[in-house]
C-alpha positions as CSV (number, residue, x, y, z in Angstrom):
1,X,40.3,-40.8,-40.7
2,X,39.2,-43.0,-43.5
3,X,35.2,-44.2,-44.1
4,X,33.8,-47.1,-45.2
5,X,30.6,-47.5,-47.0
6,X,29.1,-51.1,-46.8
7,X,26.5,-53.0,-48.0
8,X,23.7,-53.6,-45.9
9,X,22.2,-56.7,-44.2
10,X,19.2,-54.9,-42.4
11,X,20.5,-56.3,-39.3
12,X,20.5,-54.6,-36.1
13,X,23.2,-57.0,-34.6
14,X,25.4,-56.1,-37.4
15,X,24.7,-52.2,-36.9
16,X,26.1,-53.1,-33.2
17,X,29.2,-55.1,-34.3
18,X,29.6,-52.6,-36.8
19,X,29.6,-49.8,-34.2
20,X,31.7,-51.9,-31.9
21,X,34.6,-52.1,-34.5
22,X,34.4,-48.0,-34.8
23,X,35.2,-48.0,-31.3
24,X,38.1,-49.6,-31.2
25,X,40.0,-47.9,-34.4
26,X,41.3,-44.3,-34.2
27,X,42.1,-44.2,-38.6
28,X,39.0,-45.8,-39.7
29,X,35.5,-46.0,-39.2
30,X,32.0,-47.4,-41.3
31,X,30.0,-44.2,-41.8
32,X,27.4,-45.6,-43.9
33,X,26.0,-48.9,-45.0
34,X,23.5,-48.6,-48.4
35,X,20.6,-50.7,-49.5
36,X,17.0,-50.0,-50.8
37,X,13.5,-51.8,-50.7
38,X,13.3,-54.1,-53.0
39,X,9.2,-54.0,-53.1
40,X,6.9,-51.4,-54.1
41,X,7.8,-48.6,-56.6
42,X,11.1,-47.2,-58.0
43,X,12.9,-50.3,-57.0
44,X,15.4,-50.6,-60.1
45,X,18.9,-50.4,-59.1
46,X,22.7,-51.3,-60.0
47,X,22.0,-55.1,-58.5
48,X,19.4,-57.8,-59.4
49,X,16.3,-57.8,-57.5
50,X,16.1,-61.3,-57.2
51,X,19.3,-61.2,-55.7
52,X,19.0,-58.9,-53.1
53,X,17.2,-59.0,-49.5
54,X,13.4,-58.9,-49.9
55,X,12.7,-55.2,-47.8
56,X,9.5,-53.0,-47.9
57,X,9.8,-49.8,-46.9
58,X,7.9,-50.0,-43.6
59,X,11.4,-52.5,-43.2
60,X,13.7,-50.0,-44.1
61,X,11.6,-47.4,-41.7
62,X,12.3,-50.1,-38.6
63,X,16.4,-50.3,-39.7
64,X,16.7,-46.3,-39.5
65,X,15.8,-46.7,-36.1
66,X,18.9,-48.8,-35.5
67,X,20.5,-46.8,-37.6
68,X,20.5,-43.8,-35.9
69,X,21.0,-45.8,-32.2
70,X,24.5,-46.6,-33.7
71,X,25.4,-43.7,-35.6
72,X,25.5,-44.7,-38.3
73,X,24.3,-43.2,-41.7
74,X,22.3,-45.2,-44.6
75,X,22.3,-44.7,-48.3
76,X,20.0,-45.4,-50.7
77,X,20.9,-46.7,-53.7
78,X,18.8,-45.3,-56.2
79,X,21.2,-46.3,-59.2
80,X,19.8,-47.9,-61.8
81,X,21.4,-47.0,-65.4
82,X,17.6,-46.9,-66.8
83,X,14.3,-45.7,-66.0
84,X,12.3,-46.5,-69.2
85,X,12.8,-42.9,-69.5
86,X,10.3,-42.2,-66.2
87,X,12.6,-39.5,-65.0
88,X,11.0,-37.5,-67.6
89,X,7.8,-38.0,-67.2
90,X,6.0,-35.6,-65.7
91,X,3.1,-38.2,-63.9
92,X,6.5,-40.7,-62.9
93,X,8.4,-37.3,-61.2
94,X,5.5,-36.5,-58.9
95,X,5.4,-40.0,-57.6
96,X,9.1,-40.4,-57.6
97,X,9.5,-36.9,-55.5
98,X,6.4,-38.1,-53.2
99,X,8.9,-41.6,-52.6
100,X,12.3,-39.6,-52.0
101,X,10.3,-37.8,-49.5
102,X,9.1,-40.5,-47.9
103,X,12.6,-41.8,-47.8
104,X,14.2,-38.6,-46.8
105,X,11.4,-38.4,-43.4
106,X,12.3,-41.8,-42.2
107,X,15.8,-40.9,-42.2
108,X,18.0,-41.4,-45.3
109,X,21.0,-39.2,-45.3
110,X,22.1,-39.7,-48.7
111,X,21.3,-41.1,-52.1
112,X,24.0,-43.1,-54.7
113,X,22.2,-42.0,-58.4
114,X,23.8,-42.6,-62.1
115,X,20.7,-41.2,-64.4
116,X,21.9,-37.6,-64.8
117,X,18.8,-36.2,-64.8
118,X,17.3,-37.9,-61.8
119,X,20.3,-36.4,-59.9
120,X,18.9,-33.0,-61.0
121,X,15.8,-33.6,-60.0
122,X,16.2,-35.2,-56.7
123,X,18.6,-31.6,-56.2
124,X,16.1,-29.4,-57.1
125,X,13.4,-30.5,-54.5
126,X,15.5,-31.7,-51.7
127,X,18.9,-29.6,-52.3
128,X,19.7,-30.3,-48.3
129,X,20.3,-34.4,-49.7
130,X,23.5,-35.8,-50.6
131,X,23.8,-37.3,-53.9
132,X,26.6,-39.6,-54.7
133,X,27.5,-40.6,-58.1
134,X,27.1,-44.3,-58.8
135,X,30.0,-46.1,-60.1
136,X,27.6,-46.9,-63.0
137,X,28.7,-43.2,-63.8
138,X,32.0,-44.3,-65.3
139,X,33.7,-41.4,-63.9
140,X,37.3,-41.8,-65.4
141,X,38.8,-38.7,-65.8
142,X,39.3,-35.1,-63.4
143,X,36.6,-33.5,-66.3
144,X,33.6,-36.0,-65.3
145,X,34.9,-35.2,-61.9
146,X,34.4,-31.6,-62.3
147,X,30.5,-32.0,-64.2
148,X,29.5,-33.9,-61.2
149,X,30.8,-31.2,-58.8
150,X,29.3,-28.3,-60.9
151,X,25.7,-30.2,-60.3
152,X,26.1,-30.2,-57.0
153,X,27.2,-33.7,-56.2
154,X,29.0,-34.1,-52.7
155,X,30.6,-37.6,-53.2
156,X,31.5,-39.7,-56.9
157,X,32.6,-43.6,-57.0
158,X,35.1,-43.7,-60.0
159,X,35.1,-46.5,-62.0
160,X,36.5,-48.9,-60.7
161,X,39.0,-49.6,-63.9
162,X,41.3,-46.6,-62.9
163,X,41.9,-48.4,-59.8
164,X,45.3,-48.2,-60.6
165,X,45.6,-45.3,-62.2
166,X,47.2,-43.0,-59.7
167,X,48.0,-40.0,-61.5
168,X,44.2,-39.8,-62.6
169,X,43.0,-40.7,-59.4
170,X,45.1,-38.1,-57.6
171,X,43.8,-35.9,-60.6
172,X,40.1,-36.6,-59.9
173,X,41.0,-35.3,-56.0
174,X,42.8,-32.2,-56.6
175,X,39.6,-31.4,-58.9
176,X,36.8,-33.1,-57.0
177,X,37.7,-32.7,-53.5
178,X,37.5,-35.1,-49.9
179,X,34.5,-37.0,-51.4
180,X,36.3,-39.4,-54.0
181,X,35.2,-42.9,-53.1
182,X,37.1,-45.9,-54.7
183,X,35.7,-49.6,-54.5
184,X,37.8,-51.5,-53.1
185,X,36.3,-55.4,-53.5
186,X,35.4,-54.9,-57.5
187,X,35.3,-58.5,-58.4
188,X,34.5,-57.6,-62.7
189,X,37.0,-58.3,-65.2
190,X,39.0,-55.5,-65.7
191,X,37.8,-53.4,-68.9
192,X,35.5,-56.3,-69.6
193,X,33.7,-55.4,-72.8
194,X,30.0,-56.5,-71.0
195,X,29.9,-54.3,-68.3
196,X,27.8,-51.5,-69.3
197,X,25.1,-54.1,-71.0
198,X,25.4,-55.9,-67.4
199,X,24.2,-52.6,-65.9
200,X,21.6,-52.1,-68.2
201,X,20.7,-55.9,-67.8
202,X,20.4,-55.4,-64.2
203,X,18.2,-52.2,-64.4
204,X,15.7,-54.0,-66.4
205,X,15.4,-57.1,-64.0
206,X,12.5,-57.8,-61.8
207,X,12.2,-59.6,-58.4
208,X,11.6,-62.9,-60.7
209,X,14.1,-63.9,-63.1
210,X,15.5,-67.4,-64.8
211,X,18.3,-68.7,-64.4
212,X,19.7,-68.5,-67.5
213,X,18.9,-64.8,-68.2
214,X,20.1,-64.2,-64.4
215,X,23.6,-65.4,-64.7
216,X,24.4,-64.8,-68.8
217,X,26.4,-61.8,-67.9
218,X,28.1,-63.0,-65.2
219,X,29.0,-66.1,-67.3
220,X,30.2,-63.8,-69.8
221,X,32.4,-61.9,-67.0
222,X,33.6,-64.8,-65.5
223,X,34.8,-66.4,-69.0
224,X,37.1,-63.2,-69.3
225,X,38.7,-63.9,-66.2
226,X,39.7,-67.6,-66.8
227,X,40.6,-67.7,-70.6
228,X,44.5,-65.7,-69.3
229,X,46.8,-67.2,-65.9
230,X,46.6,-63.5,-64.7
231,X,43.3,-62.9,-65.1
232,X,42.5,-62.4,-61.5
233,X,45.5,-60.4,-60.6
234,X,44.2,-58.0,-63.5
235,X,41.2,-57.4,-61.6
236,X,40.6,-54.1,-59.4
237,X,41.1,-55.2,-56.1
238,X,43.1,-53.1,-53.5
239,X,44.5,-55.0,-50.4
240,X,44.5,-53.9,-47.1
241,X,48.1,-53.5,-47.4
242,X,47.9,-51.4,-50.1
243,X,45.0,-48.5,-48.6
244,X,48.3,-46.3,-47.6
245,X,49.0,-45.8,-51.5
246,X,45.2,-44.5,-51.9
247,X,45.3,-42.5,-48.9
248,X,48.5,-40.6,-49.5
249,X,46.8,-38.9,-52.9
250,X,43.7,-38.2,-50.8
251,X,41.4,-40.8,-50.6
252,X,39.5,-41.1,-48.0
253,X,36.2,-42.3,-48.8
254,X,36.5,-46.4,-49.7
255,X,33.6,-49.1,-50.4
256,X,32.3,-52.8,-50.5
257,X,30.3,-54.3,-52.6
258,X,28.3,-56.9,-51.8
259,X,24.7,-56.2,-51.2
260,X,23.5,-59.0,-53.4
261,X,25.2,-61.6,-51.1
262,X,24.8,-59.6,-47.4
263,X,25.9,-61.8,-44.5
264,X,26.7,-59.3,-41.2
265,X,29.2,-61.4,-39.6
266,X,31.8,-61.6,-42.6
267,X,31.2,-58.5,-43.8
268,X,32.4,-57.2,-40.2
269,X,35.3,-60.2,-40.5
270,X,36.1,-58.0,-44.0
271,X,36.3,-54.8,-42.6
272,X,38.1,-55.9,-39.4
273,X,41.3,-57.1,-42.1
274,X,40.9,-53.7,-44.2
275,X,40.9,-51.6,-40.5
276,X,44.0,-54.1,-39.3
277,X,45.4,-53.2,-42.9
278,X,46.8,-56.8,-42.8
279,X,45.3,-59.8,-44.2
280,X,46.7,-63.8,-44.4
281,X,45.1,-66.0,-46.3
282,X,43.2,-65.9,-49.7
283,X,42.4,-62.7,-51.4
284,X,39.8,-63.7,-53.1
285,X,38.0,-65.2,-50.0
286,X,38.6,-61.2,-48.7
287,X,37.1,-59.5,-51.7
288,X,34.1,-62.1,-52.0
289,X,33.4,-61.0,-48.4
290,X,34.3,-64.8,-47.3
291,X,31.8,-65.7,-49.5
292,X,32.6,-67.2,-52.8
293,X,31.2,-66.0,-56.1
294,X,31.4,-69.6,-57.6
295,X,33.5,-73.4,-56.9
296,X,36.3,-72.5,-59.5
297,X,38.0,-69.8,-57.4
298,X,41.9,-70.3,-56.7
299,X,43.8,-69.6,-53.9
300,X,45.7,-66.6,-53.7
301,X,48.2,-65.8,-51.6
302,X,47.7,-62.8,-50.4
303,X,51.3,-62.2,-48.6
304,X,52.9,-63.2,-51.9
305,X,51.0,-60.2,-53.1
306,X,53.5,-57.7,-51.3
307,X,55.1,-55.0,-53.6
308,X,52.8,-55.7,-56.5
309,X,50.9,-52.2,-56.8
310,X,54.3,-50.3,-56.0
311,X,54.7,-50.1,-60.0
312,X,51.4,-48.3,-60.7
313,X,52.2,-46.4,-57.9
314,X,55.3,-45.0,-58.7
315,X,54.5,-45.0,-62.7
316,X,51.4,-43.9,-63.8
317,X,52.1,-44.7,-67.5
318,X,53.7,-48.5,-66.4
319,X,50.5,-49.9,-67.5
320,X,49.5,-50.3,-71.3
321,X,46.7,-53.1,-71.1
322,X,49.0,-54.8,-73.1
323,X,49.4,-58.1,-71.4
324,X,50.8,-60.5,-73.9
325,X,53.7,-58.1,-74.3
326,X,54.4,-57.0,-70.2
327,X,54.0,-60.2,-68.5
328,X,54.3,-58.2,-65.2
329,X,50.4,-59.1,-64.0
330,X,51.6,-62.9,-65.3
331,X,55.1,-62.9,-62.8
332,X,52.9,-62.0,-59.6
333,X,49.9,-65.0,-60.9
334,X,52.6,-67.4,-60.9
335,X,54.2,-65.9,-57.7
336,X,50.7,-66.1,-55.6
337,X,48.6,-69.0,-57.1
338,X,49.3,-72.9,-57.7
339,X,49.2,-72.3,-61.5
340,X,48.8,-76.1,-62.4
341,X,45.4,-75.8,-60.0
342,X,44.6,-72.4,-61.8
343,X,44.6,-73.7,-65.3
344,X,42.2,-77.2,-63.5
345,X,40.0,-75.2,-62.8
346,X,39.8,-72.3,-65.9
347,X,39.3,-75.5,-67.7
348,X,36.5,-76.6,-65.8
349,X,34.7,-73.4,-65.2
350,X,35.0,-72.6,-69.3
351,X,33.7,-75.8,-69.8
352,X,30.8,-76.0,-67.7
353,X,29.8,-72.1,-68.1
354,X,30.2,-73.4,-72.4
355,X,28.1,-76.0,-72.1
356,X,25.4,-73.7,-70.2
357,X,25.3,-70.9,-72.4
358,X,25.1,-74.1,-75.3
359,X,21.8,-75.1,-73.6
360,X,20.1,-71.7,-74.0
């Protein structure tokens, strides 16, 4: 059996789809969906305020109830990379223990955390809770694997740029355990040099913020994914076709993304094509949740896609990051996607995201 974590919509109707589509799968099943309020105190997290659902906590009190009527768990994504430094101070801890147990009595089952010492502290009054470490971690190796056990985590997210790394991901298992959880949807440019400043952009932002400040990272993401033809077959997607590879060293544990963009009826059409473990069409319609991240998207064949992650598979050391020289990331771009359309619209999206960042 093999769980999915999904981002939440604070929907009962999709709580009831959701526990429909359990029903009818014996190898799969959604175990948890993960949000947080987004008003009030302590509502930093991995995502953009201003992009997620507005929910109070008497909100989030009503969803547990559905929750629990459909078995299904909810975690609460307490993952901001930064504080201001109010997990050490001593005024900030009493209120922030006073929230997790308000939290924990309405019926969370389980908190994602990256600020190490908020993990300990939420561990040392409430040691019956399940932390899970936040991709935000950057948990890349069977060592980080084994710090995070020692503290008494129960579930990590690697980072999602080992996604084909088998040897280290099988690594991580054998050291780590059943609760290795893998994204499977990551839509960031693989090893893209703003990542961690994106985090720490998206800690710092409040329920209000301009445009331009809003999207610079993104921008900045984006423009690393359309200045190469392979740059979205670099990414760290994993197909439906290609779970099998991930379960046969252990995996069992897989995740969405998608909370900033929430919208229950494709994100059960998502998981219905991950359970099926087929999927025609687009890719990147699949890992947007059928809900594109901009207008300059190609289409990618998904089927012509077959094959492809066999390499990493069987070969741990097949990939060097060094694309101009393999060319093997390049054969499957020009196998799966009209290149003369990609390199239309790389030119337009560099242009236009250019011109933005010019009118800063």
């Amino acid at each position: 059996m093999i769980n999915f974590s999904i981002p939440c919509d604070f929907n009962e109707t999709t709580l009831s789809a959701l526990s429909k589509l359990n029903a009818q799968y014996n190898h799969a099943r959604v175990s948890e969906v993960y949000g947080q309020v987004t008003q009030g105190e302590f509502i930093a997290s991995g995502r953009m305020l201003s992009l997620l659902p507005k929910v109070t906590i008497k909100d989030l009190e009503t969803y547990m109830i559905f929750c629990n009527k459909y078995g299904i768990k909810f975690n609460y994504t307490l993952n901001a990379s930064c504080m201001n430094n109010l997990e050490f101070d001593k005024t900030a801890n009493v209120q922030l223990i006073r929230f997790i147990r308000i939290l924990i009595e309405i019926g969370v089952s389980s908190f994602t955390v990256t600020l190490p010492r908020l993990i300990e502290l939420i561990l040392e009054h409430f040691p019956e809770i399940e932390i899970k470490a936040s991709a935000i971690c950057e948990i890349t190796s069977p060592d980080k694997a084994k710090h995070y056990k020692e503290k008494g985590v129960k579930r990590i997210v690697v980072d999602p740029d080992i996604t084909r790394r088998f040897r280290i991901l099988k690594n991580i298992v054998d050291t780590f355990g059943d609760g290795v959880e893998i994204i499977i949807n990551n839509m960031c440019t693989k090893n893209c040099p703003y990542k961690m400043f994106h985090y720490n952009h998206e800690a710092h932002s409040g329920a209000q913020s301009n445009d331009i400040e809003s999207q610079y990272y993104f921008h900045m993401c984006t423009m690393q994914k359309v200045k190469n033809q392979n740059g979205y077959i670099r990414m760290n997607w994993i197909r439906p076709e290609d779970l099998i590879y991930y379960e046969q060293i252990g995996i069992r544990h897989f995740k969405l993304q998608g909370r900033n963009n929430p919208n229950g009826t494709k994100i059960v059409n998502t998981l219905r094509h991950y359970f099926d473990r087929q999927f025609n069409g687009n890719l990147l319609e699949l890992i947007t949740l059928f809900s594109p991240y901009n207008a300059f998207q190609p289409y990618i064949d998904n089927s012509k896609l077959d094959g492809f992650i066999q390499r990493f598979y069987q070969n741990d050391s097949f990939c060097s990051n060094l694309c101009e020289t393999c060319g093997y990331c390049l054969e499957y771009a020009k196998k799966s996607i009209d290149i003369c359309q990609l390199d239309e619209l790389n030119k337009k999206a560099s242009r236009l995201i250019k011109s933005m960042l010019c009118d800063r």
